[in-house]
N, C-alpha and C positions, 0 to 999 in steps of 0.2 A: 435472540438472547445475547446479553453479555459475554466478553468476549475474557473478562480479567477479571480479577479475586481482590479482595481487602480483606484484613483482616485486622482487629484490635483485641489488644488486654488492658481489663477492667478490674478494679477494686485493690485489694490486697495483694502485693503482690508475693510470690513464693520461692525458693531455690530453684524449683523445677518448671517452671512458668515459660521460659524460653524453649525449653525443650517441645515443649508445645507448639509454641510458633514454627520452630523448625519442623516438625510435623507436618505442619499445614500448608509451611512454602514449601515446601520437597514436594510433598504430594500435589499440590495442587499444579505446579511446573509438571509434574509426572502425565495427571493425564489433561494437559493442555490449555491451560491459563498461558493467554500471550500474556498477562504482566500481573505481578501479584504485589497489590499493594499493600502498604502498613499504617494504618490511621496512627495518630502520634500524639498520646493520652486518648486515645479511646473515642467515642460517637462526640465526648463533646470536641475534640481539637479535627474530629472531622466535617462537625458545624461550621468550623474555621478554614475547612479546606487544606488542614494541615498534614498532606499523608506524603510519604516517600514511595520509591520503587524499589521492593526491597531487592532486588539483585544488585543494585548499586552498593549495597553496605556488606551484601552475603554474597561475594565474589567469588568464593572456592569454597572444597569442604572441610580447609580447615579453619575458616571463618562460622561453618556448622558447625563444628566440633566446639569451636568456643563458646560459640552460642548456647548449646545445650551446657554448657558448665559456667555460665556467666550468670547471679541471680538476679533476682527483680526485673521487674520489666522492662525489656528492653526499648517498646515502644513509647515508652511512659505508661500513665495510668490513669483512671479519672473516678469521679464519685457522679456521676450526673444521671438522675432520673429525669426520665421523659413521663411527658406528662399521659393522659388516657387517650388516644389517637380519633377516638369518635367525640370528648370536647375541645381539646385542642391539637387540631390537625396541621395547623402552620409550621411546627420542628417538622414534622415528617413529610410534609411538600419540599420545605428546603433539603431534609437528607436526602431525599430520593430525587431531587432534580442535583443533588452533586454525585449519587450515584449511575445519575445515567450519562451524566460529563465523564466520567471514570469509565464508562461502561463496561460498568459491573455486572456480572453472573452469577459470582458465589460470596457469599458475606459469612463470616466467620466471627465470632465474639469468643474470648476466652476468659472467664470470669466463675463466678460464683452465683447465690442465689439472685444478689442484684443485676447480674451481668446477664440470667437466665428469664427475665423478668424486661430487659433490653429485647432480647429475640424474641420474646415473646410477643411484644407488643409492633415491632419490626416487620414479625412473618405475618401477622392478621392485617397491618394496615396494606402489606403487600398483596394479600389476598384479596383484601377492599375494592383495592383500586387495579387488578388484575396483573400487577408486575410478575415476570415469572423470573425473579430474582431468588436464588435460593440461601436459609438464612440457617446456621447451624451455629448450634453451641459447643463450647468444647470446655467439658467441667476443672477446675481449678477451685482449691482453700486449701489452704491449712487447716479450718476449723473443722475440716471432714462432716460437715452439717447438710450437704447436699442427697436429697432423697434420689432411691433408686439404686444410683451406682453401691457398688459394694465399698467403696473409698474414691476419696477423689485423689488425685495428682498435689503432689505437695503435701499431703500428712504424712505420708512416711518419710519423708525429709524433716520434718520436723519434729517428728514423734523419734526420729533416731538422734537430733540433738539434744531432745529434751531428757533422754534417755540418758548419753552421754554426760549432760552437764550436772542431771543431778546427781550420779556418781560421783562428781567430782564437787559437787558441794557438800555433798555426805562426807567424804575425806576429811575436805578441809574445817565442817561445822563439829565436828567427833573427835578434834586430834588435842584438847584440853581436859575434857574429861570434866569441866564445870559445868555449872546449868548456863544453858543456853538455847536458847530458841531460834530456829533460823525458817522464815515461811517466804516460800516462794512464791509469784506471783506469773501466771501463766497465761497466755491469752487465749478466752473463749466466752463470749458475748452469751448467750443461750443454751450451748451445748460444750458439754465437758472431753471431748474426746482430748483433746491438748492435753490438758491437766492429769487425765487416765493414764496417758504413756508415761508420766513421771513413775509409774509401778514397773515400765521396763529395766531400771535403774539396779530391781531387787535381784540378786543370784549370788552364786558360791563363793562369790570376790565383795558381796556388799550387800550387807543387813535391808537396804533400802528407803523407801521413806517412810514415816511413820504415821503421817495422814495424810488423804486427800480428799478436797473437797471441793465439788462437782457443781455446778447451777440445777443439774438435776434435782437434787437435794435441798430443802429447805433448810436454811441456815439460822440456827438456833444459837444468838451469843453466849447465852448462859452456861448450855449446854459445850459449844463450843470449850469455855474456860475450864471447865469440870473434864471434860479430856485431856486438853494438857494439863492439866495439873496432875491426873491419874499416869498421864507417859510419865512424867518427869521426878513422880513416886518411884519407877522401875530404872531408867536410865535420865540422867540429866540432860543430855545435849539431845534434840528432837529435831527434827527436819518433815516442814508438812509444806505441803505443793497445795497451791488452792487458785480456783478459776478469781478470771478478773470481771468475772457476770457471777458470781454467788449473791443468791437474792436472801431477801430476809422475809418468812411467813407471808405480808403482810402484799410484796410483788417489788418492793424497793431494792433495787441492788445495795449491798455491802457497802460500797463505796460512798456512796450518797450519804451516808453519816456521817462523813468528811466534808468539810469546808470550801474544797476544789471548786474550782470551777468547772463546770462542763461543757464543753463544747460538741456540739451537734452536726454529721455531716449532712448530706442533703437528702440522707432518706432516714432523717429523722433518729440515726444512731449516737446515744451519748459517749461520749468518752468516758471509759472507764478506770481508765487506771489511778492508783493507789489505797487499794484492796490490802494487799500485803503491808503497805504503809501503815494504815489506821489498823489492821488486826496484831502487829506487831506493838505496836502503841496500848494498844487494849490488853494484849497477855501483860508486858513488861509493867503497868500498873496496876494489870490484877494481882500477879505472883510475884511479882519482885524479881525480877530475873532478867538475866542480860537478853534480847535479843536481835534481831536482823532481819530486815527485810530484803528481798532482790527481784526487780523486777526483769524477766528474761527480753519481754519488750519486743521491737522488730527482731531481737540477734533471731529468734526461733524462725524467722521464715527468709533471711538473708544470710544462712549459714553455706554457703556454697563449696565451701570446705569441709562440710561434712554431710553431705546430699547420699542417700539410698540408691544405690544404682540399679536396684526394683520400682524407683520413684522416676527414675530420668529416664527409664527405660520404657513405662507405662504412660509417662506424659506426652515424649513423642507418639506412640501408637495409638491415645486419643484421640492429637492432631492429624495424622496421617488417614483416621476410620473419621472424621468428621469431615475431609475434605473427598474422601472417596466416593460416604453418602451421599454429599453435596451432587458431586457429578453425576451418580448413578440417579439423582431425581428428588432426592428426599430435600425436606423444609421446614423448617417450627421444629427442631427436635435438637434433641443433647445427646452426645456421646455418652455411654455409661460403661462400669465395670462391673464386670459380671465375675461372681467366685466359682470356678469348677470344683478347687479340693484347696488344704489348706498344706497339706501331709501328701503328696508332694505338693508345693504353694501352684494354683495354675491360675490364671484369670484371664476370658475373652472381654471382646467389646462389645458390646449391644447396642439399639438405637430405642429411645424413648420420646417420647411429645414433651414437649415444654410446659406443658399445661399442670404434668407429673412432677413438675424438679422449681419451679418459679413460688419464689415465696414461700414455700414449705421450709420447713428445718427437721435434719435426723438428728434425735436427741442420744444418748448411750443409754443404754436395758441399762435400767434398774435391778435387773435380775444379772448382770456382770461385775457387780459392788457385791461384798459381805453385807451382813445382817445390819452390819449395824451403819451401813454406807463408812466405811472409811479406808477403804482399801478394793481393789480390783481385783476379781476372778479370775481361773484359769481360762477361763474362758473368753477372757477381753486379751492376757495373752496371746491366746491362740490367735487370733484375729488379729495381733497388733506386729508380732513378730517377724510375720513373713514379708508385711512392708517396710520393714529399714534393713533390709540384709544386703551385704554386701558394698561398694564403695565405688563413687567415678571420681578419681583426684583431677585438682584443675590441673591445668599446664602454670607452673611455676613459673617464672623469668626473676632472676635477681633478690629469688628468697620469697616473692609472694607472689601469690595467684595472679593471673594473668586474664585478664576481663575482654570483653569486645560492649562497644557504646557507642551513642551517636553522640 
């Protein structure tokens, strides 16, 4: 068997995404990896042979330390689907004859459902051909869409800035007291958890927002216009948060009624943004009324200054229980979080098949919305709360944060 580790981060990248990697190189040094590499953008820049030794750049621990507080990926990142390894088997003769030059043992992906969908197809062709290469996933999104885990690494980072920021557009959208509309625009392709934490915003300091609107939800323009106009009957100034995948009855996203161009990455996902664009367009001509669009954009998952220290603390412990099962034997499987209580907050790690987490998407209950879908229950609360508590500050230098990068 291999004697050294690699490891890469795939897709999206997160605040807490490094925290992970540190995981996995700590652990995997721990029980005996002579060298733990870092592929550099993921499987595809390892098609290129492009990896480093990561001891070279994570020299002490307080190169760790910044690591866990430095966002987006440190290795780079990549979008690259492989293709089905029983019709085309030539990418995976080349990965596997550059990982046995590496001589590699344990392979690590940190990613999402695309990234889960990599290992997947990774551990079967290694099974194929008898490699006793072990291949582990280790869950990472923001979009929290990954089945199984109870949350993945990096929503609560992001659901605590989203939380954050639209307190502080409520402020600023409220403080004329004229009709005004201000709709936010959030990112989540399929599934609305993103968009849901905008209800964190509500408490004893702030009214909150005043709609949200989920891809759960079939998005009804009409209906749509008929609600604001019913808010702006009570209070003038409104603040609604709405996904940037809100589809329309029919299966077309929102957005596509816009003129945008779309662009496509390699596994077939369009670009969506300018949602909040064109529905700010469409109230301001239906009602007459000033409004604003804002889209939060990448800030929501390279907010590193305002990362959940229940978020960097859970993402290391992924990385550290995927590299442990690695060694203990395990293969084809994802790190998951398991909820014991919520009242005190506890969560262990478990190990799940890849076959359970690849390609699947966790949507939000419909039964966590009011009646009328336009607002979150106490009950998505309760669930949403206990992951943005608390705070890790970066290390400052000279008035701002202080990063580590290749």
């Amino acid at each position: 068997m291999g004697k050294n580790a690699i490891v890469g981060q795939s897709g999206g990248p997160t605040a807490v995404i490094n925290s992970s990697l540190a995981g996995v190189y700590e652990s995997c040094k721990k029980h005996g990896a002579q060298v733990v590499y870092g592929m550099c953008n993921g499987v595809a820049g390892l098609l290129e042979q492009r990896v480093i030794d990561l001891s070279t750049v994570l020299k002490d621990d307080l190169d760790i330390e910044l690591l866990k507080r430095t966002p987006s990926s440190f290795l780079g990142s990549c979008r690259y689907k492989l293709p089905d390894w029983q019709t085309d088997p030539q990418v995976y003769e080349q990965l596997f004859e550059i990982l046995k030059e590496l001589d590699i043992g344990w392979f690590f992906y940190i990613g999402g459902n695309d990234s889960m969908d990599t290992i997947g197809k990774l551990s079967e062709y290694g099974a194929s051909i008898g490699s006793d290469i072990r291949f582990m996933g280790v869950p990472k999104t923001i979009d929290n869409d990954l089945m199984i885990t109870d949350h993945t690494p990096g929503y609560g980072s992001a659901a605590k800035y989203i939380g954050v920021v639209m307190k502080e557009i409520i402020r600023d959208a409220t403080v004329y007291g004229t009709k005004y509309v201000t709709i936010v625009e959030i990112m989540g392709r399929n599934a609305g958890w993103l968009t849901a934490a905008a209800a964190l915003a509500k408490g004893p300091d702030c009214e909150g927002v005043d709609m949200i609107c989920l891809p759960e939800v079939p998005f009804d323009v009409e209906h749509f216009i008929d609600k604001v106009r019913a808010l702006q009957a009570v209070k003038p100034s409104i603040v609604i948060a709405v996904s940037e995948g809100v589809k329309l009855p029919d299966g077309r996203y929102v957005c596509e009624l816009s003129d945008d161009v779309r662009a496509v990455d390699a596994f077939g996902h369009k670009n969506l943004t300018g949602t909040a664009r064109f529905m700010a367009n469409l109230v301001a001509r239906s009602l007459d009324t000033k409004t604003r669009c804002i889209e939060l954009s990448t800030l929501q998952r390279c907010a590193g200054h305002m990362t959940s220290r229940t978020d960097v603390t859970e993402a290391y412990q992924v990385g550290g229980a995927a590299a442990l099962a690695a060694f203990e034997g395990h293969t084809g499987e994802m790190v998951a979080l398991k909820r014991i209580s919520s009242n005190p907050y506890q969560c262990v790690t478990e190990l799940h098949p890849i076959s359970e987490v690849a390609n699947l998407e966790k949507k939000v209950p419909l039964e966590w919305m009011n009646e009328a879908h336009t607002q979150m229950t106490d009950a998505f609360l309760d669930y949403a709360k206990p992951l943005i508590q608390a705070e890790l500050s970066p290390l400052y230098i000279a008035g701002l944060p202080h990063h580590i990068y290749m």
